[in-house]
VEXDREN-2710 file (C-alpha; in Angstrom, 1 decimal):
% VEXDREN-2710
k/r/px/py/pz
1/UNK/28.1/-23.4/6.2
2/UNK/24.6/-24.7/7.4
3/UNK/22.2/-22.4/7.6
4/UNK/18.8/-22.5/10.4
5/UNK/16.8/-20.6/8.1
6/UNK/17.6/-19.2/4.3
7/UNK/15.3/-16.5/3.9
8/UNK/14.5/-13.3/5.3
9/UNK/11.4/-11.6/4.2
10/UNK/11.8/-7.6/5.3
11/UNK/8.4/-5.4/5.1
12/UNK/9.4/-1.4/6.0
13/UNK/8.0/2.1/6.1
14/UNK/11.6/3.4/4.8
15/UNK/10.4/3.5/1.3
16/UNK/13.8/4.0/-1.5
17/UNK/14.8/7.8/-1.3
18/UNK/17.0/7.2/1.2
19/UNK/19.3/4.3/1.8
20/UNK/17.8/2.6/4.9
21/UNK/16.6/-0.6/3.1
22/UNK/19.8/-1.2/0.9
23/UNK/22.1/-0.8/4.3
24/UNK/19.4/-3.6/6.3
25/UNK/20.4/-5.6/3.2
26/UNK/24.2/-4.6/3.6
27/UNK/24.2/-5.4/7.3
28/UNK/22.3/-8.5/6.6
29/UNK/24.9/-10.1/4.0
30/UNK/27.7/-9.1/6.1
31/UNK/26.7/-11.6/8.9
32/UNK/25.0/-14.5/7.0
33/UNK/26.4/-14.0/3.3
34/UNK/24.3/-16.8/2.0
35/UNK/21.2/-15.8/3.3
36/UNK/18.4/-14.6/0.7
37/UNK/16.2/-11.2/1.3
38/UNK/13.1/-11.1/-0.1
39/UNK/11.4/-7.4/-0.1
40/UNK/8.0/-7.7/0.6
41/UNK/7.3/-4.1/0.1
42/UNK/8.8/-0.8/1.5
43/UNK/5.7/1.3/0.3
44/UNK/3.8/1.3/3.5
45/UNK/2.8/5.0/4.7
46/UNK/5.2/6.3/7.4
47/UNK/4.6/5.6/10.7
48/UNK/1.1/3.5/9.7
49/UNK/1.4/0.5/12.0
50/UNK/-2.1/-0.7/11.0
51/UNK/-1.3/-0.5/7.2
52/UNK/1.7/-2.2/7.7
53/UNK/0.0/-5.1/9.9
54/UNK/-2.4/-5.4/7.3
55/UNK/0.1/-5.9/4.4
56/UNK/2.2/-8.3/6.3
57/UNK/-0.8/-10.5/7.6
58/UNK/-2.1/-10.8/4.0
59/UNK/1.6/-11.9/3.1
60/UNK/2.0/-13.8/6.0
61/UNK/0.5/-17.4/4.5
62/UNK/2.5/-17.0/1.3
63/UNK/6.1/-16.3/3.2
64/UNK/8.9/-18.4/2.6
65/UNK/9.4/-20.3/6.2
66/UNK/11.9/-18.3/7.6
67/UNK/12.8/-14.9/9.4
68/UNK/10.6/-11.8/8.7
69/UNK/11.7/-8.4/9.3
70/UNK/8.6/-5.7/9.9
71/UNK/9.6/-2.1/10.8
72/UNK/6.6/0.7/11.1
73/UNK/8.2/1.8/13.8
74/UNK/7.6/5.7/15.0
75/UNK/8.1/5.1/18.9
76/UNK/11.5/4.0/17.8
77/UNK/14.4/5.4/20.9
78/UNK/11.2/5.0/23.3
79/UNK/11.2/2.0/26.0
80/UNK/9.1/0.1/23.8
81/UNK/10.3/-3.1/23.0
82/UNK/12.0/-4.6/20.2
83/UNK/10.5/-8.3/19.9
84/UNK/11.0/-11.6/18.1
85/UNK/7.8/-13.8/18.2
86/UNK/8.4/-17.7/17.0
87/UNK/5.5/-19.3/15.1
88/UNK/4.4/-22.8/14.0
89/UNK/7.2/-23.8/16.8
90/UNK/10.2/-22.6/14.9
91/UNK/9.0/-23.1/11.2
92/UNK/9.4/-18.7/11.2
93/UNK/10.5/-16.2/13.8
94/UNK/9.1/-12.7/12.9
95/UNK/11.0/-9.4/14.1
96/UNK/9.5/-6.4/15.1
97/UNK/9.0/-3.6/17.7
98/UNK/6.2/-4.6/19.6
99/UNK/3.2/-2.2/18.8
100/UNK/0.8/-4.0/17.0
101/UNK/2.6/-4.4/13.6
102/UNK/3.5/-8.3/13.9
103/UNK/0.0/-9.2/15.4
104/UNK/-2.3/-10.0/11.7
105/UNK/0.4/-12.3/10.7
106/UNK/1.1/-13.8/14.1
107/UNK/-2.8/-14.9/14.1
108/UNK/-2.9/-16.0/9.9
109/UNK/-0.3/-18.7/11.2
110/UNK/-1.9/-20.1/14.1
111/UNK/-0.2/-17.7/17.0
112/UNK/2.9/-17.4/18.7
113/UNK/4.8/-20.4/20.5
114/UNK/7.4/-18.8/21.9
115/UNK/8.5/-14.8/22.3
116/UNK/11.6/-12.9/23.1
117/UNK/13.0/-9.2/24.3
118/UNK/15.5/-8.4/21.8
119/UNK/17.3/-6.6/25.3
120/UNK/20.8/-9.1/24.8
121/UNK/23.3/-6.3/22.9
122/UNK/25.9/-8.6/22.0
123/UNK/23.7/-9.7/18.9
124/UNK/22.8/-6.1/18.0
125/UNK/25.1/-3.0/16.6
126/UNK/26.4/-0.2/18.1
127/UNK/24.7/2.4/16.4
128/UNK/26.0/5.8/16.6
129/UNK/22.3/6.7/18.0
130/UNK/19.1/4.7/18.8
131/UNK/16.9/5.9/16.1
132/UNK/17.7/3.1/13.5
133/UNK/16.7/-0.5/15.0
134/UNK/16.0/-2.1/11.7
135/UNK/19.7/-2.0/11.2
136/UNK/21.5/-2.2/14.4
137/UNK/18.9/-4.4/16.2
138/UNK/16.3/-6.4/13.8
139/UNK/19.1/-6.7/10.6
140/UNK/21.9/-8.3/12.8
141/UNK/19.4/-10.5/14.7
142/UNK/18.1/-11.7/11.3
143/UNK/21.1/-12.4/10.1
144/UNK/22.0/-14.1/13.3
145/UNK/19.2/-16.3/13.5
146/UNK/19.8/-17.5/10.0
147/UNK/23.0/-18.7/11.3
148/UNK/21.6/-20.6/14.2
149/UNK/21.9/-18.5/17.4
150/UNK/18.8/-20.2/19.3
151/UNK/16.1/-17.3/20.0
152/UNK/16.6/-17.6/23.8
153/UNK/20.2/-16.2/23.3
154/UNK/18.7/-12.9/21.6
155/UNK/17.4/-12.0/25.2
156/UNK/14.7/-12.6/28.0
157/UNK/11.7/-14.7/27.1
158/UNK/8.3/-12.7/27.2
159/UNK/4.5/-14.0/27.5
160/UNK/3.4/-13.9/24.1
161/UNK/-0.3/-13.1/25.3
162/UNK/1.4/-9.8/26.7
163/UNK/2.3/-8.5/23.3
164/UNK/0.5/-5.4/22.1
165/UNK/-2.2/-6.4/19.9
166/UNK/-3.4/-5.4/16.3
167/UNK/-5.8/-2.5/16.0
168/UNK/-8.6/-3.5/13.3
169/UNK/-11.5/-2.0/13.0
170/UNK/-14.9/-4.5/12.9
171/UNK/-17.7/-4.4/10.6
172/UNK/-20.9/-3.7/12.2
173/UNK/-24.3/-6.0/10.9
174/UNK/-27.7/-5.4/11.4
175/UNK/-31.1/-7.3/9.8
176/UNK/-31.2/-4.6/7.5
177/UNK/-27.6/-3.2/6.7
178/UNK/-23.8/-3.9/6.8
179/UNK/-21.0/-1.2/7.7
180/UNK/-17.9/-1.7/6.5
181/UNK/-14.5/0.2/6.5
182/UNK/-12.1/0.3/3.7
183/UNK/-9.5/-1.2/4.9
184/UNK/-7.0/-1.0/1.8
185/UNK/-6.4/0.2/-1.6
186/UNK/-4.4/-1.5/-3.8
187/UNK/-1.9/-0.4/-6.9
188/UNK/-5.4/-0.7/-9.2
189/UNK/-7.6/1.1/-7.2
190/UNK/-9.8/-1.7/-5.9
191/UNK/-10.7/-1.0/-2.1
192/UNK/-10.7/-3.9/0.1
193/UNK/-13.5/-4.1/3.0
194/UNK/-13.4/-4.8/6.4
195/UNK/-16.0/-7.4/6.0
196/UNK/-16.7/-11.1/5.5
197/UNK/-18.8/-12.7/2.4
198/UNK/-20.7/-14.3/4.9
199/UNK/-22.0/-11.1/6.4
200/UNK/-23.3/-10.1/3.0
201/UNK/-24.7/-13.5/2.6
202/UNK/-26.5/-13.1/5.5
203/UNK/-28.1/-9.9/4.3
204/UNK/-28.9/-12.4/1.5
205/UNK/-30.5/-14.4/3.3
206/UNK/-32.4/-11.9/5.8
207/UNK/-33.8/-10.6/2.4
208/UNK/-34.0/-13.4/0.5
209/UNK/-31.7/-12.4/-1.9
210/UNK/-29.6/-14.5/-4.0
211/UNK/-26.4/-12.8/-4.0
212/UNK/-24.7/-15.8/-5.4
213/UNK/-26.5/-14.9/-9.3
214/UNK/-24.9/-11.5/-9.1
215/UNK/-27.6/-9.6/-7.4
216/UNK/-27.4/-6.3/-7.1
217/UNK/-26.7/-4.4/-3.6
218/UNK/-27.3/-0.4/-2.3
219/UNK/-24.1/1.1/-1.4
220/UNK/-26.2/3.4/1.0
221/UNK/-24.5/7.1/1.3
222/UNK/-26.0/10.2/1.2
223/UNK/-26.4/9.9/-2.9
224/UNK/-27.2/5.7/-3.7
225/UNK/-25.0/3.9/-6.1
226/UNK/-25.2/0.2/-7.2
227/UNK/-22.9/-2.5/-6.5
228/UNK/-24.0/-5.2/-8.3
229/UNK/-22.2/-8.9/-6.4
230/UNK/-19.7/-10.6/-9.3
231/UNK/-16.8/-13.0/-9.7
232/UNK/-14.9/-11.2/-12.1
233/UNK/-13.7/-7.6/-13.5
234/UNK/-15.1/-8.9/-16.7
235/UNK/-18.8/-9.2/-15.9
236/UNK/-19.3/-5.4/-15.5
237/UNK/-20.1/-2.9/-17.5
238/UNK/-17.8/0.7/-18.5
239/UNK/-18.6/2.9/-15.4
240/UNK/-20.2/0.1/-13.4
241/UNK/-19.8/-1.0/-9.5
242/UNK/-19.2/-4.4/-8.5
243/UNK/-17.9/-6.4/-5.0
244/UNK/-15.8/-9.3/-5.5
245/UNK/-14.3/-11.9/-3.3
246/UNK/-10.6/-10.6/-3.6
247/UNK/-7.8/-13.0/-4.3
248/UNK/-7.3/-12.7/-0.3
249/UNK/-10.9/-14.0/0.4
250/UNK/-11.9/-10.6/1.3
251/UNK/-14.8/-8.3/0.1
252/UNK/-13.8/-5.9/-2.5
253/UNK/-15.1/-2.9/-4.2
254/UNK/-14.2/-3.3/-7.8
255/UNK/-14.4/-1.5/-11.4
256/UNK/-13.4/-3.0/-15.0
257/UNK/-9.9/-1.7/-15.5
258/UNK/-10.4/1.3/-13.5
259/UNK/-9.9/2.3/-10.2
260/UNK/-13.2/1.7/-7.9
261/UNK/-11.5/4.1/-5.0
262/UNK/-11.0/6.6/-7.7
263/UNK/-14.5/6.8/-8.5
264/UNK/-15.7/7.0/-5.3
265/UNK/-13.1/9.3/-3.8
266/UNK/-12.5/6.2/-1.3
267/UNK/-9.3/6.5/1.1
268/UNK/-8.8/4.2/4.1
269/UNK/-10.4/4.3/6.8
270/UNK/-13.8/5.4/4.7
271/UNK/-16.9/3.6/6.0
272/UNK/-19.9/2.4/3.6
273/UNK/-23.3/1.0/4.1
274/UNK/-24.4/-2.4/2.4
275/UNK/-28.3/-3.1/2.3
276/UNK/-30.4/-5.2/-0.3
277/UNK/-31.9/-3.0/-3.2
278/UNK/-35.3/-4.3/-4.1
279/UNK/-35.5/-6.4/-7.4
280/UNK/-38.8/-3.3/-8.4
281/UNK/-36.2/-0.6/-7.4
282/UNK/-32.9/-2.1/-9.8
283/UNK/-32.2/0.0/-12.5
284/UNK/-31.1/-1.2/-15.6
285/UNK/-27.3/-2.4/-16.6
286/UNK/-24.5/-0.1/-16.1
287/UNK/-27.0/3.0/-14.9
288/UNK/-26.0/4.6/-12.1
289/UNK/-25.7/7.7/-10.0
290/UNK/-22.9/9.6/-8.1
291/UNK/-22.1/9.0/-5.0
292/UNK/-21.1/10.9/-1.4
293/UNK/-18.9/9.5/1.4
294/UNK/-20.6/9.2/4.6
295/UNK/-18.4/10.1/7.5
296/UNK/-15.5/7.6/8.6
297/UNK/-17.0/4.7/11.0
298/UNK/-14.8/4.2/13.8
299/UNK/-15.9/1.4/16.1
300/UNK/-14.8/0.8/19.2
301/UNK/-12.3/-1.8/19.9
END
């Protein structure tokens, strides 16, 4: 049997109580026996759309070409629509309900090229209700897919630039300070900021400082702590702060082999203040002081 595509990559809020991921793989293997599923994770919060946007779009370059399954899906049984967007012209078709969760990864890859309703039922199963679309509408279209049904027989074609968009919150720079939001923790406790190297760079260079050499930053709250700017775990000290290009290419608040979020009290969604500590005011290696949340800053989209 020849096969359109040999991988499915499936990202879910189900988590593994229950059996909702092991009968999407059951469903799956009924229709295209050959196919492999890759789990990409299952962890993501229930109902978090954003979270699970996030995880798939820093997946999304490292996929195996193929179909992807992403279900964060609380307005499931509503009208909203189940979707299949196409990207790098057919190289991956990624399957979703269409409020937001697909968008990150659509835009890693270079956008959409084509889109679809997922309204045609004689590709889906009759479910005994309409609360479960990752197995009676996104598992058998996988599966489908894989076999080579073309998209346009899995229903109407839709605009791609009508889609519902991702919901990311922006950083926020000034000459004298950057705010950020934490925009994920990971398994070690290292928070991941909403915010580009660049923009700290460029409170480098509105400062004239080197951040480059591992100079050391302000992470303004009500009570200061230092950050000091590093490449590795490895060049701070027990207790210390640093910020780290993350493997993603993102900024990172970081500890040696301890959680950073822990020792902050971070959660997402948390918003922090960057701005240049004076070479006079740096205190010496590894001293520091505790530290206070500010309130969460929400921009506007």
């Amino acid at each position: 049997m020849s096969l359109r595509y040999d991988t499915i990559s499936f990202l879910s809020d189900y988590g593994h109580t229950d059996e909702f991921v092991g009968v999407v793989h059951s469903v799956i293997r009924q229709i295209a026996p050959l196919v492999s599923v890759i789990d990409i994770t299952h962890e993501i919060a229930p109902y978090d759309v954003r979270a699970g946007g996030l995880a798939l779009g820093r997946a999304a370059q490292y996929l195996a070409p193929g179909v992807v399954i992403a279900v964060v899906d609380p307005s499931v049984g509503t009208t909203r629509r189940a979707i299949a967007v196409e990207v790098g012209d057919g190289q991956s078709i990624l399957l979703g309900p269409d409020n937001g969760v697909l968008a990150p990864a659509v835009a890693m890859v270079g956008g959409a090229t084509r889109a679809v309703w997922l309204n045609n039922p004689e590709y889906h199963l009759a479910g005994a209700g309409s609360l479960f679309d990752g197995r009676d509408v996104f598992a058998p279209v996988a599966a489908h897919l894989c076999n080579g049904v073309p998209l346009e027989e899995l229903g109407d074609l839709i605009e791609p630039a009508g889609l519902i968009p991702g919901t990311l919150p922006i950083s926020e720079l000034t000459e004298t300070m950057l705010t950020a939001e934490v925009l994920w923790i990971d398994h070690y406790g290292n928070a991941q900021l909403n915010a580009d190297p660049d923009e700290v760079d460029a409170l480098g260079t509105v400062f004239t400082l080197s951040l480059d050499s591992g100079a050391t930053l302000s992470l303004d709250a009500p009570t200061v702590r230092t950050v000091k700017r590093v490449s590795s775990f490895s060049e701070l000290s027990t207790g210390a702060l640093g910020l780290v290009i993350d493997s993603y290419g993102a900024l990172a608040l970081v500890c040696d082999r301890a959680s950073a979020a822990q020792e902050l009290g971070l959660d997402t969604g948390d918003a922090l203040t960057l701005s240049p500590l004076d070479s006079a005011e740096e205190p010496a290696r590894g001293v520091t002081t505790p530290v206070q949340l500010s309130p969460s800053f929400r921009p506007q989209s």
